[in-house]
C-alpha positions as CSV (number, residue, x, y, z in Angstrom):
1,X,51.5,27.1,2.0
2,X,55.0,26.7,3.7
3,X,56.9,30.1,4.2
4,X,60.7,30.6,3.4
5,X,61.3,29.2,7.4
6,X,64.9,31.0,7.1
7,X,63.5,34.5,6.8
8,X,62.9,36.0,9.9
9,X,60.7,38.9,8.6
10,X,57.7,37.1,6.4
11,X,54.2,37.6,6.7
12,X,53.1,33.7,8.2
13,X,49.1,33.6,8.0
14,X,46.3,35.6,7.9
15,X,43.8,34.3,10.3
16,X,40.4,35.2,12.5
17,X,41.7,35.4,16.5
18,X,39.0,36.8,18.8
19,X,36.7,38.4,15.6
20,X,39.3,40.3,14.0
21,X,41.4,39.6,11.2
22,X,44.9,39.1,12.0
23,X,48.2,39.5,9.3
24,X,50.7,37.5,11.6
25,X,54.0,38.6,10.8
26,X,57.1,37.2,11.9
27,X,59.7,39.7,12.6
28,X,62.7,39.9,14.6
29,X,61.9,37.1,16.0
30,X,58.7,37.8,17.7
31,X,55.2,37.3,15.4
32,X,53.4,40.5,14.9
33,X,49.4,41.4,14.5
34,X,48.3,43.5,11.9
35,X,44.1,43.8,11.7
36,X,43.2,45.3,8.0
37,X,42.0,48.9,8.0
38,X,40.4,49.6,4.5
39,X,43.4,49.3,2.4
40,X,46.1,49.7,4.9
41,X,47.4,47.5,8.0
42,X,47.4,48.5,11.5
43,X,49.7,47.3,14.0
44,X,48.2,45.8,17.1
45,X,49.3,46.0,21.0
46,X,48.4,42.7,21.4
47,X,51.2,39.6,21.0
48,X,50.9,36.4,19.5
49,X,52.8,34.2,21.9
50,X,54.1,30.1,22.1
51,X,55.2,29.8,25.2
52,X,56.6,26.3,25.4
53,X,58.8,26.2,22.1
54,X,61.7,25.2,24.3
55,X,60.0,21.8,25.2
56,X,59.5,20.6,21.4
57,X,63.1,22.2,20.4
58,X,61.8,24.6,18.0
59,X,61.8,28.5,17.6
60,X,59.7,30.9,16.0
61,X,62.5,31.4,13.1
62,X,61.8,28.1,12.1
63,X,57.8,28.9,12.0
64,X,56.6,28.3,8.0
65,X,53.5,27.2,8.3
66,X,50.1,27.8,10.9
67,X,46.6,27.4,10.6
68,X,43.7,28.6,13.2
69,X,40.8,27.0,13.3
70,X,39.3,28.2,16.7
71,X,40.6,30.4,19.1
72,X,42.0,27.6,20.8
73,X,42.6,25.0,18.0
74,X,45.9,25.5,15.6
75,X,48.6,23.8,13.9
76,X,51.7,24.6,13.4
77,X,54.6,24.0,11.1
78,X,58.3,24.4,12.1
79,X,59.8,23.6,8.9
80,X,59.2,19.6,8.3
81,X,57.5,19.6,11.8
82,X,54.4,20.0,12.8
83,X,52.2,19.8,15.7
84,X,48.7,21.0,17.3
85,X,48.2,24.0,19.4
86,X,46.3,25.1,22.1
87,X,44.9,28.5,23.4
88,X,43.0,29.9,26.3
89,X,42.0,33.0,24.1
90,X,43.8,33.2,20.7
91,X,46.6,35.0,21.9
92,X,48.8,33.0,24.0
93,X,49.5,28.8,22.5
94,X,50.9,26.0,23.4
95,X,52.6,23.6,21.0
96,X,50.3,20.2,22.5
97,X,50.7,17.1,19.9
98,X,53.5,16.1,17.2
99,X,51.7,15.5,13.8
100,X,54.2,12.4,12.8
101,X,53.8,13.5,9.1
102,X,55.2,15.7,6.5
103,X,52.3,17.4,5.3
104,X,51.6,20.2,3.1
105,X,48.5,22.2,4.9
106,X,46.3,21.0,8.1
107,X,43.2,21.8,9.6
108,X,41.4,20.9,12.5
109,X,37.5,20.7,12.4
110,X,35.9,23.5,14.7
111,X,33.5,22.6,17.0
112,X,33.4,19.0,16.2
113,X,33.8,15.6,17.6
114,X,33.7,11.9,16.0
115,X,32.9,9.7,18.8
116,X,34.1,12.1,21.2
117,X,37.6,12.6,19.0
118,X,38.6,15.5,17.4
119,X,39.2,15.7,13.4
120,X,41.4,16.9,11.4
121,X,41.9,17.5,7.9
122,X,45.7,17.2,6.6
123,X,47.3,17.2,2.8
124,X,50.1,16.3,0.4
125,X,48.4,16.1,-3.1
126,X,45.4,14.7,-2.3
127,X,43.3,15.3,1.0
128,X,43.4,12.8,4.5
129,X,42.5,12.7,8.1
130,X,43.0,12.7,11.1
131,X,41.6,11.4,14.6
132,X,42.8,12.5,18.1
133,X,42.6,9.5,20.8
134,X,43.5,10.4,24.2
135,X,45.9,12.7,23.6
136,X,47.6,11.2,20.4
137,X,46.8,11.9,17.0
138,X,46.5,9.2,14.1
139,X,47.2,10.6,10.9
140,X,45.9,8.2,7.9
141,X,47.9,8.0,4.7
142,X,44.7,6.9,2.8
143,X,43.5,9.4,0.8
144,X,39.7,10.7,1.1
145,X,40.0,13.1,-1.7
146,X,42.0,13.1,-4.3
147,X,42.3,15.2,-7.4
148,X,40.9,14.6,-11.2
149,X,43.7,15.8,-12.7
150,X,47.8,15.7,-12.3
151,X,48.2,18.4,-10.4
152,X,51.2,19.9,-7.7
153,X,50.5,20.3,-3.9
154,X,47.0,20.6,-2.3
155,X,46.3,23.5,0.1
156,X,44.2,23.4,3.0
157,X,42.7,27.0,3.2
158,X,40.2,26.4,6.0
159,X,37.1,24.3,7.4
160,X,34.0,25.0,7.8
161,X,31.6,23.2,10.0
162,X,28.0,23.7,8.6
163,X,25.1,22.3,9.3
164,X,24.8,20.2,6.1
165,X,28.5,19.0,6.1
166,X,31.8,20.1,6.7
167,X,33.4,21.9,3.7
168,X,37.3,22.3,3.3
169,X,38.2,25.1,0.4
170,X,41.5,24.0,-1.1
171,X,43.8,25.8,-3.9
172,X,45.7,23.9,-6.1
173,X,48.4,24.5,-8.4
174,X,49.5,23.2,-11.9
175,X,51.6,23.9,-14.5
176,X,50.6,24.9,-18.0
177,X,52.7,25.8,-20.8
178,X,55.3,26.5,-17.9
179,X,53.3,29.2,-15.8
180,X,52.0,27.9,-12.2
181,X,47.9,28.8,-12.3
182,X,46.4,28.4,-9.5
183,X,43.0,27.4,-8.4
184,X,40.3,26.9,-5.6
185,X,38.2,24.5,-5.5
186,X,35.8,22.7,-2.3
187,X,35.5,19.3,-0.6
188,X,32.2,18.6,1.1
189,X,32.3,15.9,3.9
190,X,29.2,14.1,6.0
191,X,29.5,15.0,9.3
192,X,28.1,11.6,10.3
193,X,31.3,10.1,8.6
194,X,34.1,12.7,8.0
195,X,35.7,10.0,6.0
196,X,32.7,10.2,3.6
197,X,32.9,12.8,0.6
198,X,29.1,14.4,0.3
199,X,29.7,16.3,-2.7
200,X,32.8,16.6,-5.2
201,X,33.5,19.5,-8.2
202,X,34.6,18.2,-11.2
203,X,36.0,21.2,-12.0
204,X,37.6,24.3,-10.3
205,X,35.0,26.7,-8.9
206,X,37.5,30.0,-9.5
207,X,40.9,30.2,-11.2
208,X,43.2,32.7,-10.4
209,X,42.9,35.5,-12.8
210,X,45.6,35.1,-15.5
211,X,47.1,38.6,-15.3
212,X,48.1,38.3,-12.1
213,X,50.2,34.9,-12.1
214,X,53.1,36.6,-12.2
215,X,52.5,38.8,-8.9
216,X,51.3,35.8,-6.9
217,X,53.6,33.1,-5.1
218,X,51.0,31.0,-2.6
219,X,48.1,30.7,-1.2
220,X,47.4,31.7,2.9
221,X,43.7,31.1,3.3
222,X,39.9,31.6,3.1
223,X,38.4,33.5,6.1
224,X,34.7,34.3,6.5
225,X,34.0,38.3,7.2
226,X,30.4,39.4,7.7
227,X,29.0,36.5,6.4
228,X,31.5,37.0,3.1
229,X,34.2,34.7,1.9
230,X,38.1,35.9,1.5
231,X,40.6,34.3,-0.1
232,X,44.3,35.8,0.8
233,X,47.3,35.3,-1.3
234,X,50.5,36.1,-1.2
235,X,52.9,37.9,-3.3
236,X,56.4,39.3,-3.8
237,X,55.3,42.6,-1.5
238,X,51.5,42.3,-1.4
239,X,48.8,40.6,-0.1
240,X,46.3,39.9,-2.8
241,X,42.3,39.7,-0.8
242,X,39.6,38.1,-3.1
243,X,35.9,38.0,-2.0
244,X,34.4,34.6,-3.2
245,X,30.1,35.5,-3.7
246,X,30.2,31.6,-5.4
247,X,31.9,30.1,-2.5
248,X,29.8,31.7,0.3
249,X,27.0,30.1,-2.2
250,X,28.7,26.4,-1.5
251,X,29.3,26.7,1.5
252,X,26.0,29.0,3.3
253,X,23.2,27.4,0.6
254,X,24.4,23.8,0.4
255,X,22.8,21.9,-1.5
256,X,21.5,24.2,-3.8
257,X,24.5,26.0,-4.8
258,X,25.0,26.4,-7.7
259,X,23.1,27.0,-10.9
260,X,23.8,23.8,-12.5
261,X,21.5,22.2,-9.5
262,X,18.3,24.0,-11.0
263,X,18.5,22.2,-13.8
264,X,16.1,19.6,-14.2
265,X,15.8,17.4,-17.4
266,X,12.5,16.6,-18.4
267,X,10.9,13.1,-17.2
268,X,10.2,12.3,-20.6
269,X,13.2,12.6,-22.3
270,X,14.0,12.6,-25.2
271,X,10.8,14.6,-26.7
272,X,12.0,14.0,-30.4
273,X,13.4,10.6,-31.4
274,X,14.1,9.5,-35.3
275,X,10.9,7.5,-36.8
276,X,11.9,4.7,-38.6
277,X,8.7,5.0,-40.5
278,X,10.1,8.6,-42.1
279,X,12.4,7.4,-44.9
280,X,14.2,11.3,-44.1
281,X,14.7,11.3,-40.2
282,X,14.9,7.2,-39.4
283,X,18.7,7.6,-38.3
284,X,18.9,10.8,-36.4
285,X,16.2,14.0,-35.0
286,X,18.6,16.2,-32.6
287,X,19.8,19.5,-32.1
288,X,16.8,21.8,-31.8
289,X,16.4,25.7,-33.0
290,X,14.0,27.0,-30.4
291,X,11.4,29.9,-31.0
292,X,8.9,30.8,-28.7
293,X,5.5,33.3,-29.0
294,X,4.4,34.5,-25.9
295,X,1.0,35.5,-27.4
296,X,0.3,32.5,-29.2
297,X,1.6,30.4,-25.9
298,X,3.3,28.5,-28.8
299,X,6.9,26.9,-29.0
300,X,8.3,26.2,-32.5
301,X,11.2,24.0,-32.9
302,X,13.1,23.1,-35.7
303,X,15.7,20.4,-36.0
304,X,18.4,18.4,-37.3
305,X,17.0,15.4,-39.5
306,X,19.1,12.4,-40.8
307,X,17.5,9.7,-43.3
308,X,18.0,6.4,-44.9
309,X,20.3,8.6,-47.9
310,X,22.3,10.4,-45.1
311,X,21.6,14.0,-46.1
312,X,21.1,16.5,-43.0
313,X,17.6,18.4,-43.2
314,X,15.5,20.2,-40.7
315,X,12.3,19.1,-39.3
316,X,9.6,21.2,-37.8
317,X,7.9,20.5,-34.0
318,X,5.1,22.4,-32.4
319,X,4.5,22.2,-28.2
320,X,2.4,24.7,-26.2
321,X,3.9,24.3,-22.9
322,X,7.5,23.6,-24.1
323,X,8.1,20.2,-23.1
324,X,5.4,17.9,-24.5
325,X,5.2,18.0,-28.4
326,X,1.7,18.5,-30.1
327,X,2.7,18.5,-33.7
328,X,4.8,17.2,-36.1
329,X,5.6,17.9,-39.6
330,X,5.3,15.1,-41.9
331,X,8.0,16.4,-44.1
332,X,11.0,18.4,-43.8
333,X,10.8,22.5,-43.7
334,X,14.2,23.0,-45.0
335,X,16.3,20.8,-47.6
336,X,19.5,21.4,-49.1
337,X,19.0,23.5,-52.3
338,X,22.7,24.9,-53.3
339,X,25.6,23.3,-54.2
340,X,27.2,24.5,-50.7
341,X,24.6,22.3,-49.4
342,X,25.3,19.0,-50.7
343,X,22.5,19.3,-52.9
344,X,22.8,16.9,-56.3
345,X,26.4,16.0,-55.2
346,X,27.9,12.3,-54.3
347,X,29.1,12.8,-50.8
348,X,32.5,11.4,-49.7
349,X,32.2,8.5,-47.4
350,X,35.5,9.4,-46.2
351,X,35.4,12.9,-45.6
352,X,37.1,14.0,-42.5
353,X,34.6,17.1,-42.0
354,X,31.6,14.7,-40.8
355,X,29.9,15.2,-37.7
356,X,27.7,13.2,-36.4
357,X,25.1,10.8,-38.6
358,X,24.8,12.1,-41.9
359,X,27.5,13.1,-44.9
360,X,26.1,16.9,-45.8
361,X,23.1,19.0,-45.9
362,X,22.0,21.6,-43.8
363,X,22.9,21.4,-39.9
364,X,22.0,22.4,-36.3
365,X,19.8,24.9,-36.8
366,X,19.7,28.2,-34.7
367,X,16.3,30.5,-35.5
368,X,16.6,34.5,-34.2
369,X,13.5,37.0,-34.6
370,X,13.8,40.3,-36.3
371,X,11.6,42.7,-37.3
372,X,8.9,40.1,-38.6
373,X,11.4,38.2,-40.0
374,X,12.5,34.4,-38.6
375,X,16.3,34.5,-39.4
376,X,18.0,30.9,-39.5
377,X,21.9,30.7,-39.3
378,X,23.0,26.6,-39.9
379,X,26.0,24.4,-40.7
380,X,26.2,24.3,-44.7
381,X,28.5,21.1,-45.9
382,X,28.6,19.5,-49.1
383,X,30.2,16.3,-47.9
384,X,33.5,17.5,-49.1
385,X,34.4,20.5,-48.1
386,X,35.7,22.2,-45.0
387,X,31.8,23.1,-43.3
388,X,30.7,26.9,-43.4
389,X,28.1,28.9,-41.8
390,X,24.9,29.8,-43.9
391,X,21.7,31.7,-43.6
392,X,18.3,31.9,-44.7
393,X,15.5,34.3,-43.3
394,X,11.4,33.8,-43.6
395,X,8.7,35.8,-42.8
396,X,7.3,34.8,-39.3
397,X,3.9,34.8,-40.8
398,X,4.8,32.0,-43.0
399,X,6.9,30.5,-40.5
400,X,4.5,30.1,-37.8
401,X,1.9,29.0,-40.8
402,X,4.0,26.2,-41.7
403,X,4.5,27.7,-45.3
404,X,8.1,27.3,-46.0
405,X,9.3,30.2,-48.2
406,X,12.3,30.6,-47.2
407,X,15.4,32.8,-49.3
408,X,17.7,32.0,-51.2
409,X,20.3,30.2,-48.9
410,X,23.8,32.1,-48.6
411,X,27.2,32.0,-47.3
412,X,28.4,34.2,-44.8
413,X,31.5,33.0,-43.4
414,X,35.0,32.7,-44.9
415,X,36.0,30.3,-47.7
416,X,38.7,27.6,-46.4
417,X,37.8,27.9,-43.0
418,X,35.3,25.4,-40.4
419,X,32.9,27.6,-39.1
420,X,30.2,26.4,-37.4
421,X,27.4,27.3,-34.3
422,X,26.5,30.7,-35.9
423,X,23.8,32.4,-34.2
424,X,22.4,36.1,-34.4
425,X,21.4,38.0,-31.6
426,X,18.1,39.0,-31.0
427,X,18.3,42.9,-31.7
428,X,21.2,45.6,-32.6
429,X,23.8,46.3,-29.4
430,X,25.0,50.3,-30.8
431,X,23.5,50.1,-34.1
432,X,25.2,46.6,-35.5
433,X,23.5,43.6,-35.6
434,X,25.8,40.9,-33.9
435,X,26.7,37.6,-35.1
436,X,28.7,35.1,-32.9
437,X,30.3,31.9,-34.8
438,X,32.8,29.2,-33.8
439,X,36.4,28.7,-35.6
440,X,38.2,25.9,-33.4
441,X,38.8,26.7,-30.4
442,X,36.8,30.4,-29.5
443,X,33.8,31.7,-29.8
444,X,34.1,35.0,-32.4
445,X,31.7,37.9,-32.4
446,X,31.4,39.9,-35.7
447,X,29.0,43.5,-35.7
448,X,28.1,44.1,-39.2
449,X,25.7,46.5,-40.4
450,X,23.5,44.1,-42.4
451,X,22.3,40.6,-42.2
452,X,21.9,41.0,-46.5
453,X,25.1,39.3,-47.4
454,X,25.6,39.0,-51.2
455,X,27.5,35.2,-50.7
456,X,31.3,37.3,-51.5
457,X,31.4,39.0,-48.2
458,X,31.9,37.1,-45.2
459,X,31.9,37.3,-41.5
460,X,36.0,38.5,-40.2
461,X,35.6,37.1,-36.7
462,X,38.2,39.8,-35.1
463,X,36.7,39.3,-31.8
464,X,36.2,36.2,-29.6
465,X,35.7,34.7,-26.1
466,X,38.0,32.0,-25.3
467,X,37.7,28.6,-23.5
468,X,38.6,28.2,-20.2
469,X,42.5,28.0,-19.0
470,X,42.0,24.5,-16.9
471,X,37.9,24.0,-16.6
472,X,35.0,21.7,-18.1
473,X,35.3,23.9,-21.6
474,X,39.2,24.4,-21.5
475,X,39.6,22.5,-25.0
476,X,36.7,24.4,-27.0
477,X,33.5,26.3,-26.8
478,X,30.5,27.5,-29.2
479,X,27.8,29.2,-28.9
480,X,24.2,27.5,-28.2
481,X,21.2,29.2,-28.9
482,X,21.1,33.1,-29.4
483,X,21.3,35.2,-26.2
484,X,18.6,35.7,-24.1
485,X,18.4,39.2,-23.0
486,X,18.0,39.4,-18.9
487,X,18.0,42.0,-16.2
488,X,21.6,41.3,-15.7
489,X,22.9,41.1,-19.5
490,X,22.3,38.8,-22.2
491,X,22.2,35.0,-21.2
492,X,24.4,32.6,-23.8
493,X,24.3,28.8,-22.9
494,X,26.9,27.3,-25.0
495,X,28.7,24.1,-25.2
496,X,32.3,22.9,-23.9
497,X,34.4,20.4,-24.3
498,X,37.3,19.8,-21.9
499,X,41.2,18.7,-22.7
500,X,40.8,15.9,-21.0
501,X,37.7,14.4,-22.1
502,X,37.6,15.2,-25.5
503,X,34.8,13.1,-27.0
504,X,32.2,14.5,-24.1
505,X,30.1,17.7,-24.9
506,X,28.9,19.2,-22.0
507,X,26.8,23.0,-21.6
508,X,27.5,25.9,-19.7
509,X,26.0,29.6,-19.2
510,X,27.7,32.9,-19.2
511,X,26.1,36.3,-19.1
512,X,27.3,38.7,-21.4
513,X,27.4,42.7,-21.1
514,X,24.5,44.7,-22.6
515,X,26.7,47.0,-24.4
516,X,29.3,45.3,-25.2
517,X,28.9,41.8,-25.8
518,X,32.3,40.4,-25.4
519,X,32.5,41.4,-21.9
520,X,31.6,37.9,-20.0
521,X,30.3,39.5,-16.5
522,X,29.8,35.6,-15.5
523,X,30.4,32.2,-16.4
524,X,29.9,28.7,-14.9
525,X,32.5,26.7,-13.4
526,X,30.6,23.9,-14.0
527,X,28.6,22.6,-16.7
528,X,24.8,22.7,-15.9
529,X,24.3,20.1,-18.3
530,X,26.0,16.9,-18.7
531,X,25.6,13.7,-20.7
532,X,24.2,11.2,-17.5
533,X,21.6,9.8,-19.2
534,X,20.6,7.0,-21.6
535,X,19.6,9.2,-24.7
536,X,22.8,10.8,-24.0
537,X,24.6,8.3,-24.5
538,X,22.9,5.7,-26.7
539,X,23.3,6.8,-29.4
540,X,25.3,7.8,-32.8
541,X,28.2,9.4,-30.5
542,X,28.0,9.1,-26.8
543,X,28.7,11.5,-24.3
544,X,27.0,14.6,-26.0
545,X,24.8,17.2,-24.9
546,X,25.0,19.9,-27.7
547,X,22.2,23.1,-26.7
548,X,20.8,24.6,-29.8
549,X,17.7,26.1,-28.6
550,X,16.0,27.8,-25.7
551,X,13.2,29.8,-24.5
552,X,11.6,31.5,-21.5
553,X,8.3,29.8,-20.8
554,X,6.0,30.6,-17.6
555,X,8.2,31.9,-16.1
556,X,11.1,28.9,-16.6
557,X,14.0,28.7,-19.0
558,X,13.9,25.8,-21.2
559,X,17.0,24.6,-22.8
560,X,17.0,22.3,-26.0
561,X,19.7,20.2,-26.7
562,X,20.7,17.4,-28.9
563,X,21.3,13.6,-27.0
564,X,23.7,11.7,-28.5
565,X,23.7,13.2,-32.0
566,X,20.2,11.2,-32.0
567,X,17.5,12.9,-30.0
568,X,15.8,15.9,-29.2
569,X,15.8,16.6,-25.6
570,X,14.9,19.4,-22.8
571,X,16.1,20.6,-19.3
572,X,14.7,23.6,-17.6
573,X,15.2,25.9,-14.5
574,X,13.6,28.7,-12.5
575,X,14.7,31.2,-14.9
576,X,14.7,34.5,-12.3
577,X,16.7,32.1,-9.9
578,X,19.1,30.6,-12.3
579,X,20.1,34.2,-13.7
580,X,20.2,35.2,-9.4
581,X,22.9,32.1,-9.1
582,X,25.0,32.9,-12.2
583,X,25.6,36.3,-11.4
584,X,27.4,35.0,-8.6
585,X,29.5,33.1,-10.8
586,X,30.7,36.5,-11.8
587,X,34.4,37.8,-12.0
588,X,35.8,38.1,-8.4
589,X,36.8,41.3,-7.3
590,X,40.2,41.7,-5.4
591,X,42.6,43.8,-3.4
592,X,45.8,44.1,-1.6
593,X,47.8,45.3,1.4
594,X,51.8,45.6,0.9
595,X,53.7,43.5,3.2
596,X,56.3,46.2,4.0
C-alpha cells in the first residue's frame, strides 16, 4: 500500500533485511530501522541508504511505497514511479530499472529465474508479471489473476518461492454497507510457468476482524518469522501484527492445506437414490439423519422421502461400514400424523414455503442420542404455512429394532416464523440441553431445561452465530448434523450459501467451545464440500450439497449430505487430521507497536 508520499515522518514498510525484522521509517528525511522487541520498537545504528537518487530525480520525501524481497532484490515507489533496487547487503541500494507502469504493489520472485530472467509479480486490481531481459524489464498488462468479485486495489504482500510453487499472499479491500473490510487471500503459481495459476481460493482465507476496521488504514506485508506467518497493518498510530497458523499451512504443506482437501466423496455416490418401484420415495431419497453404534459397528440413517402424492416422509437405511448400505426399509419409519404435518390436508401447489420436491410432510431429519432415548428434530410444513421445527423422540431399543413407536409429534419453535435445520446437541453444556435452529439468515442457539415441550412453548432463539461478512456462507448458514464432541470442542458442519451464488449450497465446519457453545474457536474459509458432481447437480435443484448427518467410523468422519434435493450421498476424512487442520482455521491472534 502507497504511503501519504508528502509526509516526511511515516512508517514505509516493514520488511526482513539481514534476518531481522525491520519498521523502516522515514523521518527527517533519512529512513530509519526499528527491529521489534516484544511489544516495543528499538532503534537501530544501522542506516537504510539509496545512494543514487540524484540520477533517477527522486528523493526519499517522495518514497510511498517499497518492497524487499531479498537482501538485494527491492522495488521502490516514488509516488507514481517506480523502479527495481539493488543491494550488496540489505542496507545500502541502488535504484537499477524504471518499472514503466503505475502499479499498486510489486514483488520480485526470490531466488528464481525463468529462462535465466528474473520475475516479478506487479498489481492494479488484479495480479500481472513481469520478465527482466538484459537489463530491461517487460511489464505485461494481461492479467494472470484476477479477482471473483468487484473488489478495490490488490495488494502484493510478499512472495514465497517454495518448492511446490510460488505463492503471493495478497489483501484486498471492498466496500460493504460503506465500511472498507479488508481481506487476505493467496495466489499459487507453477514454477515451470509463472504465468500458470496452480491453485486459486474461491473465497478469502482470513478477513480482517470487524472490530478493528475502524483502527486500520492499509496493508504493509506478510513476513515469515521462525517458520510463522505475519501479517502487518497499519493504522492511525499503530502497527497492527497478525500471525497467520492457516497461511503458513498454504504455503509450508501445499498441497494438503487445508481441511477441505481431506475430504473425499465416496466412489459410489450417491448411496441412496429414489426407486421408482416405491410408490412413496420414486421422486426424491436425500438428506440423511445419521446415527452410529460403536458396539453394534452399525450405522443407521434416516431420510428424506418424496413419492408419487408429493408428501415428505422419512425412510430408514442400515450400513455397517458407513458407506455401502445393507438394508433397506420397505416402508417409511415416520409419516406425517398431525395437522402441522400436512397430514389429511390438500396442499397448495402454489405455496411459496416449498423446498425442494414435495408440497409438506415431515423434512430433513436430524437424530441425537440421549439417555436411551433417539430424539429426532425435522422440518414440519403443512403445504401452507410458514415451515416450523418439530420433534419426536423413541426409545433406541425400538429404534435400532426397526419398531417405529415414536411420540406424539410436537412443535417447538415459534408460530409465524420459518424455522428450520433444528438439531439437539448430544448432552447438557452447564445443566441445559442445547438446541440450535435456523431463522433466515443465522444460526440461533436456545438452552432450555427440558426437551418435554407441551406444543405452547417454543424455542426464543436469543442467541445466534452469524454468516460470514464477505465468504462462501456470507448470505446464510444452518446447522448440519448435531455436534460432534472433539478434543478441541464440539465439531458442527453446517451449510452456507454465499450472496453471490444464491442457488448453490455448499458445507463448511466450525468448532465450537465446550462451555460455551456460541464461541466459534474455528471456522473454514472454504467450504469442504461443494456441489462438483453429477448427483449434485442432476437433479430436483442443482447446485446443492445440504449435510444432515454424520458420524465417526474407524477412525474417519463421515459426512451425509443430500445431492441435489434427490440423493443420499457420503464424503469422509481422517477425522483426527481434519480436526488438526481446522483448528488452524482458528481466530488469528494479533498485536501492535505505536508508530510514535
Amino acid at each position: 500500500m502507497n504511503v501519504n508520499s508528502n509526509s516526511k515522518n511515516t512508517l514505509v514498510t516493514i520488511s526482513s533485511i539481514a534476518g531481522v525484522i525491520y519498521h523502516l521509517k522515514k523521518e527527517n528525511g533519512q529512513i530509519n530501522l526499528y527491529s521489534e522487541n516484544k511489544d516495543k520498537l528499538s532503534k537501530d545504528k544501522k542506516k537504510f541508504l539509496v545512494k543514487n537518487l540524484n540520477k533517477f530525480e527522486e528523493n526519499l520525501d517522495k518514497l510511498n511505497y517499497l518492497s524487499i524481497s531479498t537482501n538485494s532484490q527491492a522495488v521502490f515507489g516514488f509516488g507514481e514511479n517506480f523502479y527495481t533496487g539493488s543491494s550488496p547487503d540489505g542496507f545500502l541500494w541502488e535504484l537499477q530499472d524504471t518499472l514503466d507502469k503505475n502499479i499498486v504493489s510489486g514483488y520480485i520472485v526470490p531466488y528464481y529465474k525463468l529462462d535465466n530472467k528474473e520475475v516479478l509479480y506487479w498489481s492494479d486490481n488484479e495480479i500481472h508479471i513481469g520478465l527482466k531481459e538484459k537489463r530491461a524489464w517487460t511489464l505485461f498488462d494481461d492479467p494472470i489473476y484476477s479477482q471473483n468479485f468487484k473488489a478495490g486495489p490488490l495488494h502484493l504482500l510478499s512472495v514465497f518461492n517454495q518448492k511446490d510453487g510460488i505463492f503471493v499472499p495478497f489483501a484486498t479491500e471492498i466496500d460493504i454497507e460503506g465500511i472498507k473490510h479488508f481481506s487476505l487471500s493467496v495466489a499459487i503459481f507453477d514454477k515451470a510457468d509463472p504465468r500458470k495459476i496452480k491453485w486459486r481460493f474461491s473465497y478469502p482465507i482470513w478477513n480482517l476482524p470487524m472490530e478493528l476496521t475502524d483502527e486500520i488504514k492499509s496493508p504493509i506485508s506478510i513476513l515469515e518469522i521462525n517458520n510463522k506467518i505475519y501479517s502487518y497493518w497499519r493504522g492511525e498510530d499503530k502497527v497492527f501484527k497478525f500471525r497467520h497458523p492457516l497461511l503458513e499451512q498454504i504455503i509450508f504443506d501445499y498441497p494438503k492445506n487445508l481441511a477441505a482437501h481431506l475430504i473425499k466423496k465416496a466412489d459410489n455416490n450417491p448411496i441412496l437414490s429414489p426407486d421408482s418401484q416405491s410408490p412413496w420415495e420414486s421422486i426424491g431419497a436425500f438428506n440423511p439423519a445419521a446415527l452410529y453404534d460403536d458396539e453394534e459397528k452399525k450405522l443407521h440413517l434416516m431420510y428424506r422421502a418424496v413419492g408419487s402424492n408429493w408428501r415428505s416422509t422419512m425412510g430408514y437405511a442400515a450400513s455397517s461400514d458407513g458407506v455401502n448400505i445393507d438394508s433397506k426399509s420397505p416402508s417409511p419409519c415416520y409419516v406425517p400424523r398431525a395437522s402441522f404435518e400436512g397430514e389429511a390436508i390438500p396442499f397448495n401447489p402454489n405455496s411459496p414455503f416449498t423446498s425442494g420436491p414435495g408440497a409438506g410432510g415431515c423434512e430433513d431429519p436430524r437424530l441425537t442420542k440421549i439417555d436411551g432415548k433417539v430424539y429426532l428434530t425435522y422440518v414440519a410444513y403443512d403445504g401452507w404455512n410458514g415451515p416450523r421445527v418439530a420433534l419426536s423422540h423413541i426409545p433406541y431399543n425400538d429404534f435400532k429394532n426397526n419398531n417405529w413407536n415414536w411420540s406424539d409429534p410436537v412443535i417447538i419453535s415459534k408460530p409465524g416464523v420459518i424455522d428450520k435445520n433444528a438439531v439437539i446437541f448430544p448432552e447438557k453444556i452447564n445443566g441445559k440441553y442445547v438446541i440450535m435452529h435456523r431463522v433466515f439468515p443465522d444460526i440461533l442457539v436456545d438452552f432450555v431445561d427440558s426437551l418435554s415441550f407441551d406444543g405452547n412453548t417454543f424455542l426464543e432463539g436469543k442467541n445466534k452465530i452469524t454468516p460470514s461478512k464477505n465468504g462462501w456462507d456470507s448470505r446464510k448458514i444452518g446447522a448440519g448434523p448435531p455436534p460432534i464432541r472433539t478434543k478441541y470442542g464440539w465439531l458442527l458442519i453446517y451449510h452456507g450459501v454465499d450472496d453471490k451464488k444464491s442457488h448453490q449450497y455448499q458445507a463448511g465446519a466450525m468448532l465450537l467451545d465446550h462451555k460455551n457453545p456460541l464461541k466459534v474457536l474455528a471456522r473454514t474459509t472454504q467450504p469442504i464440500l461443494s456441489p462438483t458432481h453429477w448427483y449434485e447437480n442432476e437433479g430436483f435443484k442443482s447446485g446443492v450439497v445440504y449435510p444432515c448427518g454424520a458420524a465417526v467410523i474407524g477412525g474417519n468422519l463421515h459426512i451425509y449430505y443430500g445431492g441435489s434435493d434427490t440423493y443420499v450421498c457420503v464424503a469422509t476424512a481422517p477425522f483426527n487430521l481434519f480436526l488438526d487442520y481446522l483448528k488452524n482455521e482458528k481466530e488469528t491472534k494479533f498485536n501492535y507497536y505505536h508508530l510514535n
